[in-house]
PATISE-282016 format. One record per residue (C-alpha): residue number from 0; x, z, y. Coordinates in steps of 0.5 Angstrom, whole numbers, plus 2048, in hexadecimal, padded with zeros to 3 digits. Layout:
% residues N
<pt><seq>NUM</seq><px>X</px><pz>Z</pz><py>Y</py></pt>
...
***
This chain:
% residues 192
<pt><seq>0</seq><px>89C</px><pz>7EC</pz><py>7B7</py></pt>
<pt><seq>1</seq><px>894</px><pz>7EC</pz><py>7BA</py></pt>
<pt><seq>2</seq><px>890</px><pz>7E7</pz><py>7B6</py></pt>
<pt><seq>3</seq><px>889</px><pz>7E5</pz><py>7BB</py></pt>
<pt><seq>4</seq><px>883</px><pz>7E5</pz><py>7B7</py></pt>
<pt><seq>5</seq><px>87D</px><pz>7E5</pz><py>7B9</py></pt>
<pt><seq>6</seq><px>87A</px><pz>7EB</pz><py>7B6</py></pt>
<pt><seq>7</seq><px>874</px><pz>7EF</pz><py>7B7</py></pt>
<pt><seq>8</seq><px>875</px><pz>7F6</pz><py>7BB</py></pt>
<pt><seq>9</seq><px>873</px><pz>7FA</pz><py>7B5</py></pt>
<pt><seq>10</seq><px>878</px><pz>7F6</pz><py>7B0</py></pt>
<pt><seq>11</seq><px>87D</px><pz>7F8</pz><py>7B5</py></pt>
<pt><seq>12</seq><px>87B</px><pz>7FF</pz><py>7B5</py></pt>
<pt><seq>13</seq><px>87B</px><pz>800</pz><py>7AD</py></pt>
<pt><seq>14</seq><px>881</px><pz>7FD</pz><py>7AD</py></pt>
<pt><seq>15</seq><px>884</px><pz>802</pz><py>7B2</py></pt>
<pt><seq>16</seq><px>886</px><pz>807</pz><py>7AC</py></pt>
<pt><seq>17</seq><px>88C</px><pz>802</pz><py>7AA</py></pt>
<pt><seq>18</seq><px>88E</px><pz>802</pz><py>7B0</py></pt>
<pt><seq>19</seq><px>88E</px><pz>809</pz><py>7B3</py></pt>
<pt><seq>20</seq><px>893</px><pz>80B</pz><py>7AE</py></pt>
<pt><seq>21</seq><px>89A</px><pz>80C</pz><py>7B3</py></pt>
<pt><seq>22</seq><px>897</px><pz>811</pz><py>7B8</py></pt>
<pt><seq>23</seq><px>894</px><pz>816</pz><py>7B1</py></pt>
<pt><seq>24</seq><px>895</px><pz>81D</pz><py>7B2</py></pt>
<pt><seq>25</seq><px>895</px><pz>81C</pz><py>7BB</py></pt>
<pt><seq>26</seq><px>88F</px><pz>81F</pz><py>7BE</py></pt>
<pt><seq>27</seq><px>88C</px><pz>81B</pz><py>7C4</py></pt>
<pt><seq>28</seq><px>890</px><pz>81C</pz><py>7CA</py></pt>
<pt><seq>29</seq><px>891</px><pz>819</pz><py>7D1</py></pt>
<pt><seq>30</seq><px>898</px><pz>816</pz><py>7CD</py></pt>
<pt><seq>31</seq><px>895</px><pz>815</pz><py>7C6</py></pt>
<pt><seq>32</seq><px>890</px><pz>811</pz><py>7C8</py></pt>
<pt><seq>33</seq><px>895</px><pz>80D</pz><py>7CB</py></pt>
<pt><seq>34</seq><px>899</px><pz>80A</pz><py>7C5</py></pt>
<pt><seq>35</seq><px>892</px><pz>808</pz><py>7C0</py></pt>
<pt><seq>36</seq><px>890</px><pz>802</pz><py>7BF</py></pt>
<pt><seq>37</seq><px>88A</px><pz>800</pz><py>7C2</py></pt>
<pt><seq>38</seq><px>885</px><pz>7FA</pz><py>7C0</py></pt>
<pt><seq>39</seq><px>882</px><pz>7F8</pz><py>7C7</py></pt>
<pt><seq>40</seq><px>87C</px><pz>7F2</pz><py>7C8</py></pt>
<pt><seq>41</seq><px>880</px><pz>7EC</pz><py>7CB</py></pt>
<pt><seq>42</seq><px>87D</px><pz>7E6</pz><py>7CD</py></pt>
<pt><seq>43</seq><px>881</px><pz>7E0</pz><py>7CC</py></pt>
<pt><seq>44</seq><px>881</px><pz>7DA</pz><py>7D2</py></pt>
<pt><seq>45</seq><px>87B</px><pz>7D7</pz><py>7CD</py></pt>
<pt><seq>46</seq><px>877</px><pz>7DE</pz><py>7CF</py></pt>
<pt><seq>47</seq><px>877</px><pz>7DF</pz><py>7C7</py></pt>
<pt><seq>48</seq><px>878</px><pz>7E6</pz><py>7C6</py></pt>
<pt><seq>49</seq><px>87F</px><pz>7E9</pz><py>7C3</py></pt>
<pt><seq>50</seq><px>880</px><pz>7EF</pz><py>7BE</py></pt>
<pt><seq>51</seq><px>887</px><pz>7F1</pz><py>7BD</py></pt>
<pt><seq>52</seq><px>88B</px><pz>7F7</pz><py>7BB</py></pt>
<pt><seq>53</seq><px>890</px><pz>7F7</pz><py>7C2</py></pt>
<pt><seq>54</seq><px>895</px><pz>7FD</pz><py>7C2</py></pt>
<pt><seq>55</seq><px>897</px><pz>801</pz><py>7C7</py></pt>
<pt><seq>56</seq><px>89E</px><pz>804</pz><py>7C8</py></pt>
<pt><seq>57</seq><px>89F</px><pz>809</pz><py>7CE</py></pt>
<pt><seq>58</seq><px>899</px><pz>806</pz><py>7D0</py></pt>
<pt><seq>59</seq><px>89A</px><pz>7FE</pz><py>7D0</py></pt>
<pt><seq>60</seq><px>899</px><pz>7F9</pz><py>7CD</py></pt>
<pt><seq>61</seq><px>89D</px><pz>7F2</pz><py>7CF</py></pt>
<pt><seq>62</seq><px>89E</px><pz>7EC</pz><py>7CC</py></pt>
<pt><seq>63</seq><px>8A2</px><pz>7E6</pz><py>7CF</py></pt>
<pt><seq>64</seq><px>8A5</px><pz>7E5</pz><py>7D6</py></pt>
<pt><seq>65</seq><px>89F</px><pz>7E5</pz><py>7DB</py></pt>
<pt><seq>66</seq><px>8A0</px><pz>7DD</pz><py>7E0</py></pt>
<pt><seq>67</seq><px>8A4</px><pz>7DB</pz><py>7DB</py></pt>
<pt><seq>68</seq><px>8A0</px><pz>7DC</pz><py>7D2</py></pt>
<pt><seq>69</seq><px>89A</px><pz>7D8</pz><py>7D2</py></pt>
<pt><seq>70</seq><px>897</px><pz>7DD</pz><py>7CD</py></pt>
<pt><seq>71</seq><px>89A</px><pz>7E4</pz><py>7D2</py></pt>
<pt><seq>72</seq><px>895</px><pz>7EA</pz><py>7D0</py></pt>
<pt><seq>73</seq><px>896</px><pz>7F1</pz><py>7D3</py></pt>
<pt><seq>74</seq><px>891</px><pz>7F7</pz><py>7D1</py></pt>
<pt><seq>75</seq><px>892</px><pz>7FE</pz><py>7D5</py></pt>
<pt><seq>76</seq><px>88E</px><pz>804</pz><py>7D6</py></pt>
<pt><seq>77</seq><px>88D</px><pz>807</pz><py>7DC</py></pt>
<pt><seq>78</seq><px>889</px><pz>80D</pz><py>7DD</py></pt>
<pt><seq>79</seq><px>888</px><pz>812</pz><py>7D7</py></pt>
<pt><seq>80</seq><px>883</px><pz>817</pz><py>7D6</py></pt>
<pt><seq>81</seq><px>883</px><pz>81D</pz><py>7D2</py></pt>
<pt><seq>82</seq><px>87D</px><pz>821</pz><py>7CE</py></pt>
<pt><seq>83</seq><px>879</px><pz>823</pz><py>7C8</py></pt>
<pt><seq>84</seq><px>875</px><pz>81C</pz><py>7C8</py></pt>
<pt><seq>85</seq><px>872</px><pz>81C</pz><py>7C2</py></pt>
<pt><seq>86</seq><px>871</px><pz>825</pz><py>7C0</py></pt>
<pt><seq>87</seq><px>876</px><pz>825</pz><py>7BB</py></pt>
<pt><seq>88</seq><px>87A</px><pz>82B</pz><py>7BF</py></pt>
<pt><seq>89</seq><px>880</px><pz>826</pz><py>7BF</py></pt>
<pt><seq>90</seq><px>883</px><pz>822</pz><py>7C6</py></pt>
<pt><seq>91</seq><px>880</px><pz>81B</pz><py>7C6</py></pt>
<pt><seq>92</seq><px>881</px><pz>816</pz><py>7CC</py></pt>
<pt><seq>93</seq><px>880</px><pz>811</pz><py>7D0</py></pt>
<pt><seq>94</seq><px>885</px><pz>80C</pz><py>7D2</py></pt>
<pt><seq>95</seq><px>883</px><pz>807</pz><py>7D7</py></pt>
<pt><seq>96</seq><px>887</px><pz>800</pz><py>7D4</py></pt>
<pt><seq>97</seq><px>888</px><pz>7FA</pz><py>7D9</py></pt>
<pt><seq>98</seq><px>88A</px><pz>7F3</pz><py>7D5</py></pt>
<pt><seq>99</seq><px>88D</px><pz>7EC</pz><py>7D8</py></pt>
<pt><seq>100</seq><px>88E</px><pz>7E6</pz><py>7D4</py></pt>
<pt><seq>101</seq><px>88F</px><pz>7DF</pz><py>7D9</py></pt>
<pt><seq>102</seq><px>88A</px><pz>7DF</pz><py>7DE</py></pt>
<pt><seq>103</seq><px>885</px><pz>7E4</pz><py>7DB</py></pt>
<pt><seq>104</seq><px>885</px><pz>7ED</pz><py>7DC</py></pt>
<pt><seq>105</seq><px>882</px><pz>7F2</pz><py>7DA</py></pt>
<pt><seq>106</seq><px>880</px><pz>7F8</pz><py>7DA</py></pt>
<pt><seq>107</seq><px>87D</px><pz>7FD</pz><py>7D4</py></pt>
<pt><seq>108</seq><px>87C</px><pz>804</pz><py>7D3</py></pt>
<pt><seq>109</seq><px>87E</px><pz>806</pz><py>7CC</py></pt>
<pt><seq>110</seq><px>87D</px><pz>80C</pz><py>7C8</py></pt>
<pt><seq>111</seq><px>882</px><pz>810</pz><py>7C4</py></pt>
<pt><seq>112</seq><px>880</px><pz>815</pz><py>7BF</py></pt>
<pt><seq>113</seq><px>884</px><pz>81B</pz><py>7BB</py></pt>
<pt><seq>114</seq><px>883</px><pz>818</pz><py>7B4</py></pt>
<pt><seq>115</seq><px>885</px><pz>81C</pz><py>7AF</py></pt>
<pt><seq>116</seq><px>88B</px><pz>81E</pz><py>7B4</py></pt>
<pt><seq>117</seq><px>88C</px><pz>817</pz><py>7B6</py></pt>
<pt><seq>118</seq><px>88B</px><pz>814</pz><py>7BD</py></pt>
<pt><seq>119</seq><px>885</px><pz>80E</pz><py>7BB</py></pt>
<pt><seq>120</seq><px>882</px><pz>808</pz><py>7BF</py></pt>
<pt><seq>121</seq><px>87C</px><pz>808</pz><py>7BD</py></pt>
<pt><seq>122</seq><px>877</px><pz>805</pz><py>7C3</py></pt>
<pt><seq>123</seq><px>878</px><pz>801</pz><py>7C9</py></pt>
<pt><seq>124</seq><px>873</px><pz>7FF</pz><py>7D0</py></pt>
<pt><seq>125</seq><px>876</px><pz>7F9</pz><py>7D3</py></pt>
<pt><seq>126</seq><px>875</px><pz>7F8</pz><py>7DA</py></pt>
<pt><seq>127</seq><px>877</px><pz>7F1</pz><py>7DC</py></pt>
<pt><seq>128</seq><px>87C</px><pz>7EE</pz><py>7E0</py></pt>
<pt><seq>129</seq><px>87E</px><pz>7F1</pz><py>7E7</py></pt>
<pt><seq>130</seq><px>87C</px><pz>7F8</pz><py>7E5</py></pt>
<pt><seq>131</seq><px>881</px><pz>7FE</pz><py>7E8</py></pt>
<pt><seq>132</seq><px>87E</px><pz>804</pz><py>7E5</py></pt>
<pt><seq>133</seq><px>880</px><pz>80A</pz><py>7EA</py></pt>
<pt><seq>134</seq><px>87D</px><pz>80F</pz><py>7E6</py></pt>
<pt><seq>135</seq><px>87C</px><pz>812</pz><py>7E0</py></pt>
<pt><seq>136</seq><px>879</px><pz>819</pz><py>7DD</py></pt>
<pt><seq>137</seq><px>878</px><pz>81B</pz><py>7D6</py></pt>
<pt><seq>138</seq><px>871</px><pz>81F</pz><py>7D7</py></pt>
<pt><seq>139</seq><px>86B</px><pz>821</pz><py>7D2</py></pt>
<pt><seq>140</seq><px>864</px><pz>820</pz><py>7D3</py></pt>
<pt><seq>141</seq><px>85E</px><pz>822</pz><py>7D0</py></pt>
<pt><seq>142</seq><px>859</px><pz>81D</pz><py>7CC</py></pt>
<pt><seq>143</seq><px>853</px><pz>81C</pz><py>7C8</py></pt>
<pt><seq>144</seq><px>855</px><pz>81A</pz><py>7C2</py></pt>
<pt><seq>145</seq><px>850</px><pz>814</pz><py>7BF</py></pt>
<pt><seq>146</seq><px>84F</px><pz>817</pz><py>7B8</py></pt>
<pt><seq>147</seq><px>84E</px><pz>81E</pz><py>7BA</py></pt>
<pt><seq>148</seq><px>84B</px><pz>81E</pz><py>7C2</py></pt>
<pt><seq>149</seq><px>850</px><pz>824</pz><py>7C2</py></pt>
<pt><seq>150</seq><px>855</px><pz>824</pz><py>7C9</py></pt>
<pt><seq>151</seq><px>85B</px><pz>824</pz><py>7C5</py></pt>
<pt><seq>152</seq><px>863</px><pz>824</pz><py>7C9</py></pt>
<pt><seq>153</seq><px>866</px><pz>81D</pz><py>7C9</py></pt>
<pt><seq>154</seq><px>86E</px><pz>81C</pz><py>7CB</py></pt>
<pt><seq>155</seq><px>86C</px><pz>818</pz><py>7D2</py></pt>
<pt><seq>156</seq><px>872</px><pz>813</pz><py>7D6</py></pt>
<pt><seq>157</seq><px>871</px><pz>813</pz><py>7DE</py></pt>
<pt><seq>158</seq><px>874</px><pz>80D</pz><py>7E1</py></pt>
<pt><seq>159</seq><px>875</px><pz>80B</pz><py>7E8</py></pt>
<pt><seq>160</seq><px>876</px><pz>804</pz><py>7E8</py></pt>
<pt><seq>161</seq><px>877</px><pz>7FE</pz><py>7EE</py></pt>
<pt><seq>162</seq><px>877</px><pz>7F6</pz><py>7ED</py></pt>
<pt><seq>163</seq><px>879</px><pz>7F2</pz><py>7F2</py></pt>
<pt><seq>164</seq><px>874</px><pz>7EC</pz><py>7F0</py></pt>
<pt><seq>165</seq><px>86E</px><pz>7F1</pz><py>7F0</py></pt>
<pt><seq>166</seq><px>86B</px><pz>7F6</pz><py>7F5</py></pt>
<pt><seq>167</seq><px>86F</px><pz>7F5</pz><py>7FA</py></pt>
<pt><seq>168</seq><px>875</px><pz>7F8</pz><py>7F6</py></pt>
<pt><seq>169</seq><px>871</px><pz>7FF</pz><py>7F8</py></pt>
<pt><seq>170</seq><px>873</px><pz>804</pz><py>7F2</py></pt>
<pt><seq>171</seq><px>86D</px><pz>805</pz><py>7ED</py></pt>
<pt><seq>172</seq><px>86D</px><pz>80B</pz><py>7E8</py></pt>
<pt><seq>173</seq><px>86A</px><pz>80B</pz><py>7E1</py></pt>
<pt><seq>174</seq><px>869</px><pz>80F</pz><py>7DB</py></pt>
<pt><seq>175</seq><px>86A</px><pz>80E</pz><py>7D4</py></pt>
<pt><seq>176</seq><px>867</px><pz>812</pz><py>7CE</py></pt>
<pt><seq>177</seq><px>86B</px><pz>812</pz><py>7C9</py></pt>
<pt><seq>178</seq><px>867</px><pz>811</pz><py>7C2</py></pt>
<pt><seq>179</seq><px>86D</px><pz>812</pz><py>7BD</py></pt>
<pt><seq>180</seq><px>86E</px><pz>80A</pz><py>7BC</py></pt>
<pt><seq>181</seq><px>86D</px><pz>807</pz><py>7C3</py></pt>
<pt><seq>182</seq><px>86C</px><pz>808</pz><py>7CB</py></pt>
<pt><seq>183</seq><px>864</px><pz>808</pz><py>7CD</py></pt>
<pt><seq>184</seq><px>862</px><pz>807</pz><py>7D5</py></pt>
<pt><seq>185</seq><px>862</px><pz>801</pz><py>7D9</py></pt>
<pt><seq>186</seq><px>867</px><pz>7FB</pz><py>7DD</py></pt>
<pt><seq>187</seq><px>868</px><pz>7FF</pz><py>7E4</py></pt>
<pt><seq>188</seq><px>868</px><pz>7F8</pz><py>7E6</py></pt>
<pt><seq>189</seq><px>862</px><pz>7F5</pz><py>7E4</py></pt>
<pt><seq>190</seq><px>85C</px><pz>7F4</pz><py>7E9</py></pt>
<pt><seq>191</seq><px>856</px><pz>7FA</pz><py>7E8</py></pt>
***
């Protein structure tokens, strides 16, 4: 049974370990990555912000019957990509994730790790409603590390993306670097 709270993301995040038990000793895979609870961000019809554990089996979730179960929620994960995010020399990915619940869907880029031999949830990047991601790549890039000034080599997410409501529904890509707990770069929908 999934318990709602209204949890700030990083007390999700330190609660995860609890929650990654059933998938220990599984590497990250395309597969593996299809069968670990995830804790996306879920904006309620009061547009207050969810955080809750959601498990996948073979990559959905579903709960009620859609038209029919006033509570009815469904959580699939589309495109995964797969590379070393974070230098650790182990496969790690990224899982693109589409949410609905009643009137509301979303879309959000959740990353997975390889923790210990375990594949892990452990950041996400929220899109908004109406959002197809048509592209998704695991690449690194080269950044200036803030205490040092030196370039150093992060895990980066490249994401093509499209909305229907925004930009004449024409696609947009978008980096992400990866800092080790969170995805940094900007919404590809806001105004310059």
């Amino acid at each position: 049974m999934n318990i709602v709270r209204l949890l700030p993301v990083a007390v999700v995040v330190a609660l995860m370990p609890l929650f990654s038990t059933a998938m220990a000793g599984v590497p990250v895979s395309a597969e593996s990555v299809k069968n670990i609870p995830y804790h996306p961000v879920i904006r309620n019809s009061a547009d207050k912000v969810e955080v809750r554990s959601i498990r996948l089996v073979k990559g959905v979730y579903e709960k009620g019957r859609r038209f029919v179960d006033q509570d009815y929620e469904f959580l699939r994960a589309g495109q995964i990509a797969l590379g070393d995010l974070n230098a650790d020399g182990k496969t790690d990915a990224a899982v693109v994730l589409y949410h609905m619940a009643g009137d509301r869907r979303m879309t959000q880029l959740a990353i997975v790790l390889d923790v210990n031999g375990t594949p892990r949830h452990v950041a996400s990047r929220e899109f908004g409603e109406f959002t197809e991601v048509m592209d998704l790549k695991c690449t690194s890039t080269l950044v200036t590390d803030r205490k040092t000034g030196q370039s150093v080599k992060r895990g980066a997410v490249s994401v093509e993306v499209s909305n229907e409501t925004c930009c004449g529904g024409q696609g947009r890509t978008v980096t992400y670097i990866f800092d080790g707990t969170r995805l940094l770069g900007q919404d590809p929908f806001t105004k310059p």
